[in-house]
PyMOL CGO cylinders between C-alpha atoms (Angstrom):
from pymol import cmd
from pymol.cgo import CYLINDER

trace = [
    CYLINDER, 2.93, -14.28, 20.36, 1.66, -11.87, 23.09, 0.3, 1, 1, 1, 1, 1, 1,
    CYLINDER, 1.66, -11.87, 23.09, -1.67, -9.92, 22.45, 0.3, 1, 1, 1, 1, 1, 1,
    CYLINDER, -1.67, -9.92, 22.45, 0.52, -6.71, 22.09, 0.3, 1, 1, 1, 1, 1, 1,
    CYLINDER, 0.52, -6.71, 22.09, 2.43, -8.11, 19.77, 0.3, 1, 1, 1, 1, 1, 1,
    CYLINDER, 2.43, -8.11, 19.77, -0.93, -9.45, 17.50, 0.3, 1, 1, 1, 1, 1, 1,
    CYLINDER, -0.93, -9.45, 17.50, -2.05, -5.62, 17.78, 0.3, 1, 1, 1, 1, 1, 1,
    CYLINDER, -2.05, -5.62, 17.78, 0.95, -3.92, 17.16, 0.3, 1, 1, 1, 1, 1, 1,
    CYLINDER, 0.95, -3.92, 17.16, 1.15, -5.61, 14.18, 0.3, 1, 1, 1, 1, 1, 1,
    CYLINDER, 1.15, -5.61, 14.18, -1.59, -4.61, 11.96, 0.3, 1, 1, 1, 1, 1, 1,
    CYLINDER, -1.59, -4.61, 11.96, -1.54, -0.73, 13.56, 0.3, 1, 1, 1, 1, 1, 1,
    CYLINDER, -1.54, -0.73, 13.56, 2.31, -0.38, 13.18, 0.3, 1, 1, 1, 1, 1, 1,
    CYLINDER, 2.31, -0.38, 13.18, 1.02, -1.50, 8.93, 0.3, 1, 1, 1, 1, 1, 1,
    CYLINDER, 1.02, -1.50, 8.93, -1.71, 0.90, 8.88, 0.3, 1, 1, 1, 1, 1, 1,
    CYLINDER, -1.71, 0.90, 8.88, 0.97, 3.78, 10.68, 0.3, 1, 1, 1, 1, 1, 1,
    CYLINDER, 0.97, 3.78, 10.68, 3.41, 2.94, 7.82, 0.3, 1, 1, 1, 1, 1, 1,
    CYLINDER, 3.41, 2.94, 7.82, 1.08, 3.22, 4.74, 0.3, 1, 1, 1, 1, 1, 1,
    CYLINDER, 1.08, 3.22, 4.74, -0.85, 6.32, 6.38, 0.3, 1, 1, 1, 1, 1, 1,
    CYLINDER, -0.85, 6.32, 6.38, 2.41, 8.04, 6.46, 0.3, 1, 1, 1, 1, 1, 1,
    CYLINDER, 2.41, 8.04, 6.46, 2.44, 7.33, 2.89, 0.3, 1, 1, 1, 1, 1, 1,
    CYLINDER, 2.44, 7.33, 2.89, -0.62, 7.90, 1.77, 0.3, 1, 1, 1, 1, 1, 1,
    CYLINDER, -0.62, 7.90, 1.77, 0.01, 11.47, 3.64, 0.3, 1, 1, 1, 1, 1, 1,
    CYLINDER, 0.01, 11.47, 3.64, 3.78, 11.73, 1.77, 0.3, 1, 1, 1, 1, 1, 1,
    CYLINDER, 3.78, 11.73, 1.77, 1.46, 11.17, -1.52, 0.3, 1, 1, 1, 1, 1, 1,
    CYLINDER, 1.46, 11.17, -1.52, -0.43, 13.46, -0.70, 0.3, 1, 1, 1, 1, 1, 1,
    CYLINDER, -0.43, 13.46, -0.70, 1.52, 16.13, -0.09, 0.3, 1, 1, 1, 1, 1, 1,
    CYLINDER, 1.52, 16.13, -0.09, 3.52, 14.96, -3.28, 0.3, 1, 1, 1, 1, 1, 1,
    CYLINDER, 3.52, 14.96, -3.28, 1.28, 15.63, -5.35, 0.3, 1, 1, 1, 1, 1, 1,
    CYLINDER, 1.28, 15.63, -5.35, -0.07, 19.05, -4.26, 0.3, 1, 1, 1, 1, 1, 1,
    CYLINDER, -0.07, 19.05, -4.26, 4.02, 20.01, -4.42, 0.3, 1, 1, 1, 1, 1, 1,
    CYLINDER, 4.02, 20.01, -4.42, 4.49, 18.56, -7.86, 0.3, 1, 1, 1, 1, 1, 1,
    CYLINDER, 4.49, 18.56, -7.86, 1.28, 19.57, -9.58, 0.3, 1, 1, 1, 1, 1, 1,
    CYLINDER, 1.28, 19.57, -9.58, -1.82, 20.76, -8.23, 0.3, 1, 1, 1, 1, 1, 1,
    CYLINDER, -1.82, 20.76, -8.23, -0.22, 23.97, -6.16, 0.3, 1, 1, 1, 1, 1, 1,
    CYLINDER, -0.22, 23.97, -6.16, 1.69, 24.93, -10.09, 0.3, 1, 1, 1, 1, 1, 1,
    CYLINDER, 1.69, 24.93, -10.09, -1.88, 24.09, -12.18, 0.3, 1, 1, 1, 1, 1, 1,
    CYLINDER, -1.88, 24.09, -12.18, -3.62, 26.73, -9.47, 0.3, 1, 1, 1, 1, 1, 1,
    CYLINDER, -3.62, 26.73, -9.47, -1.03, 28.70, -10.63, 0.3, 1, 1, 1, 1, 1, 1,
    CYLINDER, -1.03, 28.70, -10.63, -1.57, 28.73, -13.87, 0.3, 1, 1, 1, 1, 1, 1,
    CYLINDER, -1.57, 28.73, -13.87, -5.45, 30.03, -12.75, 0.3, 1, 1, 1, 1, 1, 1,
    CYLINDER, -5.45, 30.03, -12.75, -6.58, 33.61, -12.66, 0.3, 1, 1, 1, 1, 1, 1,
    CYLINDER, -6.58, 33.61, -12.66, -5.86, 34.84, -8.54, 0.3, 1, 1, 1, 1, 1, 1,
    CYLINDER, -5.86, 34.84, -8.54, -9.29, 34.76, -8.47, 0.3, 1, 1, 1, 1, 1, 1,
    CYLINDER, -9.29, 34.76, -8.47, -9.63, 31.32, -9.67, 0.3, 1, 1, 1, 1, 1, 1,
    CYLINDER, -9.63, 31.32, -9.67, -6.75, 30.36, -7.65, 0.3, 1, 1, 1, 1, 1, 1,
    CYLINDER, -6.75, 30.36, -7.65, -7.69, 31.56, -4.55, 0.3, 1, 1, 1, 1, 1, 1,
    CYLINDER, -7.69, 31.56, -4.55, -11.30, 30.07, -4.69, 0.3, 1, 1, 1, 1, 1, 1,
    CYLINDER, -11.30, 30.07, -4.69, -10.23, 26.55, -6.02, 0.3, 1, 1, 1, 1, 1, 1,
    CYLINDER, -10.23, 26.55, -6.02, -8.16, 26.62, -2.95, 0.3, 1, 1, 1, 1, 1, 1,
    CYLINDER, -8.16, 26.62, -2.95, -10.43, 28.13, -0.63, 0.3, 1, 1, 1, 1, 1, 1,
    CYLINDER, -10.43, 28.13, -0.63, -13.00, 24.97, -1.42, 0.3, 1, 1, 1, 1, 1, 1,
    CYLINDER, -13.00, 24.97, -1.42, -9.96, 22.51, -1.20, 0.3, 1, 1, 1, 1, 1, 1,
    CYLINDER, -9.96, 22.51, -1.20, -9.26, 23.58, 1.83, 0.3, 1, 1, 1, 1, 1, 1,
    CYLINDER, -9.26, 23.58, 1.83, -13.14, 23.26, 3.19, 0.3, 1, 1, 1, 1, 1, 1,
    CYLINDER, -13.14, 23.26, 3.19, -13.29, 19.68, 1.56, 0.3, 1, 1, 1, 1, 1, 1,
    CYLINDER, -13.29, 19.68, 1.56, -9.65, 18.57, 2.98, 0.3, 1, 1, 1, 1, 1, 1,
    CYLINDER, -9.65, 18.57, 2.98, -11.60, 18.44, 6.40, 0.3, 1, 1, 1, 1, 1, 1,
    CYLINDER, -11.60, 18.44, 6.40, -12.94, 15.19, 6.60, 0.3, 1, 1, 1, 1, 1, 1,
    CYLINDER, -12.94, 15.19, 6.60, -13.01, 11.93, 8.62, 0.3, 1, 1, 1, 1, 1, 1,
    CYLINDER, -13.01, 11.93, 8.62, -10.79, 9.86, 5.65, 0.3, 1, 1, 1, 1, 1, 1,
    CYLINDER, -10.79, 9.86, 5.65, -8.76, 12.20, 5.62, 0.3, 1, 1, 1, 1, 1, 1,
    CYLINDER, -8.76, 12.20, 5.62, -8.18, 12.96, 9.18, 0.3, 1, 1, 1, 1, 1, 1,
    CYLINDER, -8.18, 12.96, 9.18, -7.63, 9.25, 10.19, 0.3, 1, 1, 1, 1, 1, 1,
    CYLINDER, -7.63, 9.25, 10.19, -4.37, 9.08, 7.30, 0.3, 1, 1, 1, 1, 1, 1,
    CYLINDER, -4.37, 9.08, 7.30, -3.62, 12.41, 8.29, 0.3, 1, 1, 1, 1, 1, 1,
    CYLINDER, -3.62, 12.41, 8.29, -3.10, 12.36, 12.17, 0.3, 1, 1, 1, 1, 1, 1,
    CYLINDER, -3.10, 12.36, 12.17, -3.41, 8.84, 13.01, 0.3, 1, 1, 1, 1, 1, 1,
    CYLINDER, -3.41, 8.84, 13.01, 0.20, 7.88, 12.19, 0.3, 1, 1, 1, 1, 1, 1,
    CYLINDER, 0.20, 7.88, 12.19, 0.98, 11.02, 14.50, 0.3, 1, 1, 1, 1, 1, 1,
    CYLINDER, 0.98, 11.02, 14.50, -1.44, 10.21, 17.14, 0.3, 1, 1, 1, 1, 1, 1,
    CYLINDER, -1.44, 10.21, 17.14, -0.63, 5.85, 17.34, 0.3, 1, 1, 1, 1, 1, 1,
    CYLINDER, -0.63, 5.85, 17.34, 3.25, 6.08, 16.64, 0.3, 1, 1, 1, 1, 1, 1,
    CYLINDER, 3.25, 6.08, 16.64, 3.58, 8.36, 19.67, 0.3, 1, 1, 1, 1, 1, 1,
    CYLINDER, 3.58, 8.36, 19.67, 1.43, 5.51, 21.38, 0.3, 1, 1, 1, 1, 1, 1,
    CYLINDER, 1.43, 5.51, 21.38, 2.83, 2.34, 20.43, 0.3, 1, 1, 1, 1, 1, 1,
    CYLINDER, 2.83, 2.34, 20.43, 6.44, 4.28, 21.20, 0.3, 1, 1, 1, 1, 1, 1,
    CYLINDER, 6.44, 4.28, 21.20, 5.30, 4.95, 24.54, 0.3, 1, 1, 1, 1, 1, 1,
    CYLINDER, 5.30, 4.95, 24.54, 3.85, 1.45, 25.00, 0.3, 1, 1, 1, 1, 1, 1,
    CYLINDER, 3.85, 1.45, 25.00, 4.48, -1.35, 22.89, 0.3, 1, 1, 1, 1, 1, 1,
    CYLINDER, 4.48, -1.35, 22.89, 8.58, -0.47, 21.96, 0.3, 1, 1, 1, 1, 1, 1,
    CYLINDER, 8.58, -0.47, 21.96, 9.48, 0.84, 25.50, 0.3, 1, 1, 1, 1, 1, 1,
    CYLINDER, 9.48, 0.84, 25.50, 12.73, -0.27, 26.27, 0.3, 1, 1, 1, 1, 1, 1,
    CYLINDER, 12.73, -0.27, 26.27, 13.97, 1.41, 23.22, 0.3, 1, 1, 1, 1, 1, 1,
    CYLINDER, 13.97, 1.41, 23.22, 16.87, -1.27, 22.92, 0.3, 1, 1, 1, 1, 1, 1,
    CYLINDER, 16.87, -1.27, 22.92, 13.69, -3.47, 21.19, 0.3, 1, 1, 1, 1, 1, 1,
    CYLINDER, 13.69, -3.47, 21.19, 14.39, -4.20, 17.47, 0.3, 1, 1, 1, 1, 1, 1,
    CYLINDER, 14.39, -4.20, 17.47, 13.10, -1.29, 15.54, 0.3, 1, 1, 1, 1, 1, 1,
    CYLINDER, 13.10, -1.29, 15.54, 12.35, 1.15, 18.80, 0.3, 1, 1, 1, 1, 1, 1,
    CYLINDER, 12.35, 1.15, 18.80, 14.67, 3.56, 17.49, 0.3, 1, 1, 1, 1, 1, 1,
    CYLINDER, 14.67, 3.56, 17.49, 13.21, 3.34, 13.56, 0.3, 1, 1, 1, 1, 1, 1,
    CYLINDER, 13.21, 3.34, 13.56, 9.79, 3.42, 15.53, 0.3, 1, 1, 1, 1, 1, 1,
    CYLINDER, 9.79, 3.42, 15.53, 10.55, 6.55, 17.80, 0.3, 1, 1, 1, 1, 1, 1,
    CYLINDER, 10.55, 6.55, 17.80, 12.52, 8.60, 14.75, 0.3, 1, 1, 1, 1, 1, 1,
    CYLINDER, 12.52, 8.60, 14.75, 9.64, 7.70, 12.69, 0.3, 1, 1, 1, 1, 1, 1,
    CYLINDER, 9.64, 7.70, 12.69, 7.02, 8.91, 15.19, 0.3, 1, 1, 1, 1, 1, 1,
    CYLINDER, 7.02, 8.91, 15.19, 9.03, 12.49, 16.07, 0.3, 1, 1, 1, 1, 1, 1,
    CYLINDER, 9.03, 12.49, 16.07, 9.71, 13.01, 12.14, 0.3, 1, 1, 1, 1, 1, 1,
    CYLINDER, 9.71, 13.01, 12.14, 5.70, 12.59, 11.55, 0.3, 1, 1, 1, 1, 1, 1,
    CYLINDER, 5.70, 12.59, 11.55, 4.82, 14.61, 14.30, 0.3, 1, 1, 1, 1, 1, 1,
    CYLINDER, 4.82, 14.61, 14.30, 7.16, 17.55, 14.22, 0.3, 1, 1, 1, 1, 1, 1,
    CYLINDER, 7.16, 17.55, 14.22, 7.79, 17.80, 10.00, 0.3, 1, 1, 1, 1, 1, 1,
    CYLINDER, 7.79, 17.80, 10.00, 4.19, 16.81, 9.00, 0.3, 1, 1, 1, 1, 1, 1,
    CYLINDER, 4.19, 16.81, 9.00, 1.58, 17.94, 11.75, 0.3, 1, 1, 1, 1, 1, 1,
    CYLINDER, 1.58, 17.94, 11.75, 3.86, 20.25, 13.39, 0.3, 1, 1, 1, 1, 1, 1,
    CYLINDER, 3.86, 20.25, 13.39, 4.40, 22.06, 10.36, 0.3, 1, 1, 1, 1, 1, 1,
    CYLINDER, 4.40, 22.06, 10.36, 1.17, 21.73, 8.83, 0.3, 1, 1, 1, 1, 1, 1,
    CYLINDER, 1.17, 21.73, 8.83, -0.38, 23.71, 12.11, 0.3, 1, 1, 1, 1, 1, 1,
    CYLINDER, -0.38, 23.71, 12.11, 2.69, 26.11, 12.68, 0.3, 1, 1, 1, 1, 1, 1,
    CYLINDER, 2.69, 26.11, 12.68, 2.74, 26.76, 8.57, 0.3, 1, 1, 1, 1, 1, 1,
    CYLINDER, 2.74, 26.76, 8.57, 0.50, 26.12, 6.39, 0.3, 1, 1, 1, 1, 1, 1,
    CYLINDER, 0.50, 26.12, 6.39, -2.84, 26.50, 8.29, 0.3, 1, 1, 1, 1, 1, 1,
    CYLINDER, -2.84, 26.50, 8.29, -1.90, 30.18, 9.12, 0.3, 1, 1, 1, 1, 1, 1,
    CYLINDER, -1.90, 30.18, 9.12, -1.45, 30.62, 5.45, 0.3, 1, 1, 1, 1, 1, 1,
    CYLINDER, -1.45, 30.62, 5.45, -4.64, 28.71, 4.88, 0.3, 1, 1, 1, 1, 1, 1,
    CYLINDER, -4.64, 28.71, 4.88, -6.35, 30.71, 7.74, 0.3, 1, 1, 1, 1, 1, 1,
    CYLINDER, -6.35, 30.71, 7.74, -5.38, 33.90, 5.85, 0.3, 1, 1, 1, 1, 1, 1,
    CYLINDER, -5.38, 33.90, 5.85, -6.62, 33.01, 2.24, 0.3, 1, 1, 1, 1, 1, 1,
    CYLINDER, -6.62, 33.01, 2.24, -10.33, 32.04, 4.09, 0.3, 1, 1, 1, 1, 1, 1,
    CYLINDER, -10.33, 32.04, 4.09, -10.75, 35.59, 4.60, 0.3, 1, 1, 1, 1, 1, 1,
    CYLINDER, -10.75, 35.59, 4.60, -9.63, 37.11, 1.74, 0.3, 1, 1, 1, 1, 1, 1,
    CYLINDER, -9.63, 37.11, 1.74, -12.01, 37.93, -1.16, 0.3, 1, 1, 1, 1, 1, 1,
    CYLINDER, -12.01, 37.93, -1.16, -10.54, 36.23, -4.24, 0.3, 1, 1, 1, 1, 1, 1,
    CYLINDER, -10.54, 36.23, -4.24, -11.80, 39.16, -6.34, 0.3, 1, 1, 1, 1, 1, 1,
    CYLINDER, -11.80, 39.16, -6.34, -10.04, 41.67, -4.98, 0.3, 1, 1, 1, 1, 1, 1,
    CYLINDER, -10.04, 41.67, -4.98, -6.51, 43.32, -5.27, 0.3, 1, 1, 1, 1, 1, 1,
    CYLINDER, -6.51, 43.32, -5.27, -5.41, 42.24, -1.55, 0.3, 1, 1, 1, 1, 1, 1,
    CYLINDER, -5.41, 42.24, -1.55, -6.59, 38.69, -3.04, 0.3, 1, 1, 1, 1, 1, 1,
    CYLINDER, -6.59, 38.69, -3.04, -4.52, 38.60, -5.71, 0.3, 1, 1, 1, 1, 1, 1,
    CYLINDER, -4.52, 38.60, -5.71, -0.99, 39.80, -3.49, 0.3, 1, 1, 1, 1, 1, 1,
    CYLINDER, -0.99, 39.80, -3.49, -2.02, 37.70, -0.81, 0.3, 1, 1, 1, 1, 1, 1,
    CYLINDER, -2.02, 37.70, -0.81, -2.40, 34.70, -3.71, 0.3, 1, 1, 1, 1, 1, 1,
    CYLINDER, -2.40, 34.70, -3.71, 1.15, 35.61, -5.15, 0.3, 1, 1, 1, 1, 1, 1,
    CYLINDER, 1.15, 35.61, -5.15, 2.87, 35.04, -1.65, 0.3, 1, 1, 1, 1, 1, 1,
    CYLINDER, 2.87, 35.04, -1.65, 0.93, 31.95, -0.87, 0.3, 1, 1, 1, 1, 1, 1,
    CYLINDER, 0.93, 31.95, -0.87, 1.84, 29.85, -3.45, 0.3, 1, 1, 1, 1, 1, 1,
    CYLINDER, 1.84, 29.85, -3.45, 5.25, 30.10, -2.69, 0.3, 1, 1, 1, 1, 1, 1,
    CYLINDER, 5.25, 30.10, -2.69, 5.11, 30.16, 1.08, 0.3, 1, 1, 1, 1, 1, 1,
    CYLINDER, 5.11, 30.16, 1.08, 3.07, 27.42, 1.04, 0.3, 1, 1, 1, 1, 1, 1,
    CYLINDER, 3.07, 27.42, 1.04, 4.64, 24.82, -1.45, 0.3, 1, 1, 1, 1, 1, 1,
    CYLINDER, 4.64, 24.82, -1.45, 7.62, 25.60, 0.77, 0.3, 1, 1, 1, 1, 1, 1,
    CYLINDER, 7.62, 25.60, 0.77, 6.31, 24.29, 3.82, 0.3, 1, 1, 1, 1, 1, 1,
    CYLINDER, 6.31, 24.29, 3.82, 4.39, 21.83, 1.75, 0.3, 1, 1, 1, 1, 1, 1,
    CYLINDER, 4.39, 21.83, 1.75, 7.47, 20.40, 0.86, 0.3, 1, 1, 1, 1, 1, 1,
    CYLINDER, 7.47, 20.40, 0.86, 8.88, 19.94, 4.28, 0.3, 1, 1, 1, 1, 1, 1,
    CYLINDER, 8.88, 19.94, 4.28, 5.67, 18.18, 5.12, 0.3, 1, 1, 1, 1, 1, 1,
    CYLINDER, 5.67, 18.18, 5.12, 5.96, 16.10, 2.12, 0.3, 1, 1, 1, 1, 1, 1,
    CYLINDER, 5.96, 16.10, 2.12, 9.59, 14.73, 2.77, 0.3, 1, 1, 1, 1, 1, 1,
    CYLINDER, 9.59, 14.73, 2.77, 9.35, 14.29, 6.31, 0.3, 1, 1, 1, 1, 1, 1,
    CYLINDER, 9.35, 14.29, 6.31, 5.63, 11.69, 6.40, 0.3, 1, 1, 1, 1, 1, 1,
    CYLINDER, 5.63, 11.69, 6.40, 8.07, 10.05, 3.25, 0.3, 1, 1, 1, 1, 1, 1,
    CYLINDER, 8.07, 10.05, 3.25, 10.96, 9.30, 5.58, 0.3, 1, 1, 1, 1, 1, 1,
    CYLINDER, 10.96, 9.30, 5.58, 8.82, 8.83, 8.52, 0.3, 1, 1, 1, 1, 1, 1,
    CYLINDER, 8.82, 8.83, 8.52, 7.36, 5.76, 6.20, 0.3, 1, 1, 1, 1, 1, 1,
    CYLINDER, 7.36, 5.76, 6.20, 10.27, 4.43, 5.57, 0.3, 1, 1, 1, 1, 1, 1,
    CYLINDER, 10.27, 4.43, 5.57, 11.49, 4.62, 9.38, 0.3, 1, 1, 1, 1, 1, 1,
    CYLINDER, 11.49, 4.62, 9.38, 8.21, 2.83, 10.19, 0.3, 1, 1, 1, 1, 1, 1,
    CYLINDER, 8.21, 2.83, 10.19, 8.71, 0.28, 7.87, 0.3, 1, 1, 1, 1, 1, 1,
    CYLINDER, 8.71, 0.28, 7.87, 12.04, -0.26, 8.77, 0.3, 1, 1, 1, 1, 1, 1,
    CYLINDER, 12.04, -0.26, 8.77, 10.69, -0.20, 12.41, 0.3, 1, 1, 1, 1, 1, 1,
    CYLINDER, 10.69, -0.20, 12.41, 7.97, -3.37, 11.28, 0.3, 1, 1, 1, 1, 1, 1,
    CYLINDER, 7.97, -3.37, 11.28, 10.59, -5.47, 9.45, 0.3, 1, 1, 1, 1, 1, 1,
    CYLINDER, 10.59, -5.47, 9.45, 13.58, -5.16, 12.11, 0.3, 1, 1, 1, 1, 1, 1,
    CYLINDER, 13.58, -5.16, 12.11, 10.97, -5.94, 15.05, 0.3, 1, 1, 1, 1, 1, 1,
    CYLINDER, 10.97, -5.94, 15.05, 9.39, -9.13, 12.91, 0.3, 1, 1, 1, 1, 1, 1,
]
cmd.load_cgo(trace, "trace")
């Protein structure tokens, strides 16, 4: 066994259950914590979000969050180059999935919406519109994030037990 091959091994694990943990994640804000803010006042809403979205910012976080991004592009680039390797093509379809339908579309969609509820006082009437669209708009694009880090796991598990 090579040295890449020792390293890949433990990294290519941690990719897998980050994009997971991430899928859970998401999962959960889609299936109960975006609906409970709901439920809130707007002005309740839009605070409790507005601190969530402070407090999501943070190392732990971070590493689950971009690091399967970040080290499946690498070890795609490096380790499973020629992509006729077992698992290079589970590996790369993982890596674009995560990349594209979880940080692409967390930056390109729900940050702007996240941007524009910072800003907004959650008292106010322009709160309370702005509130009303946002839920939707963002569970939407919450739920493309959530399905694509779920397949992207799977793909980068299937990646780790074709290549073993």
């Amino acid at each position: 066994m090579t040295v890449t091959q020792t390293i890949r091994s433990p990294i290519s694990l941690f990719v897998a259950i980050a994009s997971a943990l991430t899928a859970g994640i998401f999962f959960a804000f889609s299936t109960f914590v975006m609906q409970a803010l709901g439920q809130q006042t707007a002005a309740a809403g839009i605070a409790a979000m507005q601190a969530i979205n402070i407090t999501v910012i943070n190392p732990w976080f971070m590493v689950v969050f971009f690091g399967p991004g970040l080290i499946g592009l690498l070890l795609a680039l490096t380790t499973f180059r020629p992509f006729n390797q077992p698992g290079a093509l589970f590996w790369l379809a993982g890596t674009v999935l995560y990349l594209v339908g979880t940080i692409g579309v967390t930056i390109a969609g729900n940050v702007p919406l996240n941007d524009a509820l910072a800003v907004v006082n959650p008292d106010s009437a322009a709160g309370a519109t702005l509130w009303a669209q946002y839920l939707n708009d963002w569970t939407v694009w919450n739920h493309v994030r959530t399905v694509a880090a779920a397949i992207a796991a799977v793909l980068f598990t299937l990646a780790r037990s074709t290549a073993s």
